[in-house]
Structure formats: C-alpha cells, structure tokens
N, C-alpha and C positions, 0 to 999 in steps of 0.2 A: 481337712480344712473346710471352711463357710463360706459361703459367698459375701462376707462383711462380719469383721471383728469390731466391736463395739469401741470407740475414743473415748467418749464420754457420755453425757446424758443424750445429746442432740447430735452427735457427729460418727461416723462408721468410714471403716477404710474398705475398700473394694479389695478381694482377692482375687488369685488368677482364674477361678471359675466363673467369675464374671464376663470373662474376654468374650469375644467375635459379637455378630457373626460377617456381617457387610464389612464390618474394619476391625482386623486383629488387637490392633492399639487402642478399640474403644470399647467401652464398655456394653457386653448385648444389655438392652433397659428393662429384660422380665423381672430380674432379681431385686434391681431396682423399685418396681410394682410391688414384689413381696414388703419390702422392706418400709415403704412408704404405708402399706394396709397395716404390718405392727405398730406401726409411731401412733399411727391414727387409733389403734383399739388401746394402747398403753395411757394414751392421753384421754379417752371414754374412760378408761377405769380408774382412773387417778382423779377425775372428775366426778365418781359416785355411780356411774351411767354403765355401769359392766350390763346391766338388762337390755341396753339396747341391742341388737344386732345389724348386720350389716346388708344391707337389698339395694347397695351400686353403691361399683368401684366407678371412676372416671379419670383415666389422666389423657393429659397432654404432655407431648413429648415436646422441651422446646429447643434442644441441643441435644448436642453428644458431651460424652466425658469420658477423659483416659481411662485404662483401667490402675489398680494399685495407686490410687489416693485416696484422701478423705473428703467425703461429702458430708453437707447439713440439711439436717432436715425441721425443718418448723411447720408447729400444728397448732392452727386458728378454729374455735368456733364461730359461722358464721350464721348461724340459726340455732339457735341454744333450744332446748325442750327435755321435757321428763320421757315422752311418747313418740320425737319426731328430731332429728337433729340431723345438722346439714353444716360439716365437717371437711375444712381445706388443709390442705399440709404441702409444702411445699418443698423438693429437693434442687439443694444447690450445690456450686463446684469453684470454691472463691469469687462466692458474691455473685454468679453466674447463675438463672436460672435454666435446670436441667429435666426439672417433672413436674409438676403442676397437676396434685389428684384431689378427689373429691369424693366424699362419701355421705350418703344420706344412712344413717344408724334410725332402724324404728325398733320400736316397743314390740315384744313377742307376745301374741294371744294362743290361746289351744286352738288350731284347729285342722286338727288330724281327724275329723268327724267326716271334714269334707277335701283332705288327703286326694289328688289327683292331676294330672297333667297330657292335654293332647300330644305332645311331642313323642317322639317315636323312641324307644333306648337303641343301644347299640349295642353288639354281643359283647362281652365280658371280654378283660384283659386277656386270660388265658385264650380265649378262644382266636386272638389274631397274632399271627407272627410277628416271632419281631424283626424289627428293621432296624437298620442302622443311618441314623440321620447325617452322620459326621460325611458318609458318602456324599452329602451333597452341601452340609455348611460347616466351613470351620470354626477354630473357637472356643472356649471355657467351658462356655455354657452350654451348646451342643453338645459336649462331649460328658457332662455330667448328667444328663437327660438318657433317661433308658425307654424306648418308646417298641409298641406293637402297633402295626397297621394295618389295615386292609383300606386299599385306593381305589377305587371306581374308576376314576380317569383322573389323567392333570386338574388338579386345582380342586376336586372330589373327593374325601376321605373320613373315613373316621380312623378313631388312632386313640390310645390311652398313654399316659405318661407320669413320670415318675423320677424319682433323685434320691440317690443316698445322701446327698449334699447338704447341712443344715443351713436354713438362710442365716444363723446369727451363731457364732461360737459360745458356748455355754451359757446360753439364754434361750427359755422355751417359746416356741411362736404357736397362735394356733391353727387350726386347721384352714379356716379362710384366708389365713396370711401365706401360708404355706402353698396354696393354691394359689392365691393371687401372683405370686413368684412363676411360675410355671406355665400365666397362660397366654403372654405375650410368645411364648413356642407357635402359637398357632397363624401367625401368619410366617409359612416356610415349613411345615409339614407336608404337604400339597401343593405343588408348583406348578402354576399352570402357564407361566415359563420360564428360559432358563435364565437361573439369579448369576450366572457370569456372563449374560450377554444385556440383561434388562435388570437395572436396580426397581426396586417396589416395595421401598421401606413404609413402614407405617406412619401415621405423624400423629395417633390417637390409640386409646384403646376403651372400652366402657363394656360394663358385667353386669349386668341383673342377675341377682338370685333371688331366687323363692325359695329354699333352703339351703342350710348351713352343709358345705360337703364334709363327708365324712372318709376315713381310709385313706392308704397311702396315694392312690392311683388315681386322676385327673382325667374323664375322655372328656373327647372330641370329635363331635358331626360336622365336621367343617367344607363350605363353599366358599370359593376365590372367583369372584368376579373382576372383568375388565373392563370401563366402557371405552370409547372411541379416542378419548383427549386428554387422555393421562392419568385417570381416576380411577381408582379400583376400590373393592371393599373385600375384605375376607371376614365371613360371617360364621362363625359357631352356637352349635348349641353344647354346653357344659353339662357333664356329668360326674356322678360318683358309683360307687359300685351300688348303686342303689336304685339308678336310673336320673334321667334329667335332674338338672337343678336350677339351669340358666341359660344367660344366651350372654354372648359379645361380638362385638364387632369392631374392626379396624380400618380406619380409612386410611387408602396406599397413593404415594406418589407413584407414578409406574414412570422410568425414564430412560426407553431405548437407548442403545449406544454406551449404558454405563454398569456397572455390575457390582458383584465381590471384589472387593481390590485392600 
C-alpha cells in the first residue's frame, strides 16, 4: 500500500502509512510534502516547463488532518517564466486549509566545470547502524521509514533514511518528490528532549537544493536547537549517496507540560 491513492485529477485519499506521530488519528505531514512536490512538477510539465528544476521547496503547515480521507490539492503560477518560476500549490481537507508550499523551478545550465560544496558528507548508509525509530515515535509513517544512525548527542545526528512505501499507487513520482516525502522525518530523529513530556512540533519546513538527489536513501546532518521562550529550530543538511545536496530547516513550537498523546 502508498501513502495516497490517487481520486481524481486533484484529489488523493490518505492511507494508514500516513498516521502518527504526535497524534495517531492525524495525519504525520512529510508524505503530505511528497505529495504536494509531485502536483507542483505534474503541473511544470503539463505546462511545457519539464526543463525547469526545482532549488526550494517551502511549506507551511496550517492545520492538521485525519488520516484515511481525501484531500485537494491546487496548483497556481505565481511568477510564470521560461528560466525562473515561482509556483504555489495548495493542500486542503474540506475547504480547510492544511499545507501551503511553494516552489521556485529554474532553468538548468552545465555546470559541472565548477561541481563543489564546503559542506562536510557524512559516512555512507552502510557505514551507521541501524536504529529503530518506532522506539521512540509511533505511527504510519515511522514505522514505514527504515533509518541508520549515528548520534553525537541529543538533538546531534546524522542518519540516512529510506521507505519501501510508494508515495502514489501505480503512479510514478520522481526522485525529488520522493525525497521531499521523507524529509519532514528530520525534525524527531535527534531528540534533544523527551517528546512525551515536551511537544516541539514544527509549524514550517523549507529545502534548498543545489542538486537534483539521486538513489533510494536520503541523509541527514541534523541540529536541534532550543532557545529560552519556546522557539526552537532543527536544522539539516541534506544528502544523497553522493554527498551534500541541501539544507532545511524547521521552526518548532517547543511546549513543556505537553507531549505524544
């Protein structure tokens, strides 16, 4: 099974791999993420615009939604171009608005001449154990996620991840869509405390790439910061089995006294 069987042109039903993780009865919103990146390259291609590529995802998260129903999604140009486009899509949940992403598509040049990135890689899949994340969140979507870690300390990690799971039942998605599905994982990989006694849900998420990931597997250099009055950030850098690709980050309610429930 997918985490979303297709309704119609605009509209997809949530499966039970969608569940947890903060509330079993709601939908976790990474698959969500995947799913809103394919509407947005289906509608670039049905548009002429397949040469564009994609260098930032953006959502906002503005609700939650059960899981096993149908959601809509609609996809606006808001800056039209042949080289440069600036692309809103919207998910809802009966008229409810639930994701709010955005994506800037540019025009691809050669330039593998000058191929390179400061950012540090992190050892290969194989090289970290794996872990089992359901240890510490339950849920659909945890539990479709096969992950290796290695953790520096709470809220420190890097970690690669992966899913047998297709985001769409007999519809192919590509390689960025497919990622994008997976990288809302990263804030709750590295706990830097515990999510049954302090909730610290995200209320954003936003991706730079500088290139297109490749391969089944997704890491993650990820930091969880706290500040003093409720605001947190969990920051990644994104990769492929190839080395860096990107960076995201999440800004978190952090709200002692409340948890997984």
């Amino acid at each position: 099974m997918s985490y979303f069987s297709r309704v119609s042109d605009h509209s997809y039903r949530a499966n039970e791999h969608t569940g947890g993780a903060w509330n079993l009865a709601e939908q976790h919103i990474a698959p969500s993420f995947g799913l809103l990146a394919h509407a947005i390259e289906m509608d670039r291609d049905a548009r002429g615009n397949g040469h564009l590529v994609t260098a930032r995802l953006s959502y906002d998260i503005l609700g939650t939604v059960p899981v096993d129903v149908v959601v809509d999604i609609d996809v606006r140009v808001l800056r039209p171009g042949r080289t440069i486009e600036l692309v809103e899509a919207a998910l809802t949940y009966q008229g409810r608005g639930v994701v709010l992403a955005r994506a800037w598509l540019m025009k691809q040049y050669d330039t593998a001449a000058f191929r390179g990135s400061g950012l540090r890689p992190i050892p290969p899949p194989q090289d970290l154990p794996a872990w089992d994340p359901s240890r510490v969140w339950p849920g659909g979507f945890i539990a479709s996620a096969e992950v290796r870690r290695a953790e520096d300390e709470p809220g420190r990690a890097a970690y690669w991840v992966r899913t047998s799971v297709p985001l769409l039942d007999d519809e192919a998605v590509s390689s960025l869509a497919r990622v994008a599905g997976l990288l809302d994982i990263a804030n709750g990989m590295t706990v830097r405390v515990d999510p049954r006694q302090v909730a610290f849900p995200n209320l954003d998420l936003t991706a730079h790439f500088f290139a297109t990931p490749v391969g089944e597997w997704v890491g993650f250099d990820t930091a969880v910061s706290i500040g003093p009055s409720g605001i947190g950030l969990t920051h990644s850098i994104i990769h492929d089995e190839t080395g860096p690709i990107g960076a995201l980050s999440q800004s978190l309610t952090v709200r002692p006294g409340a948890g997984i429930g």
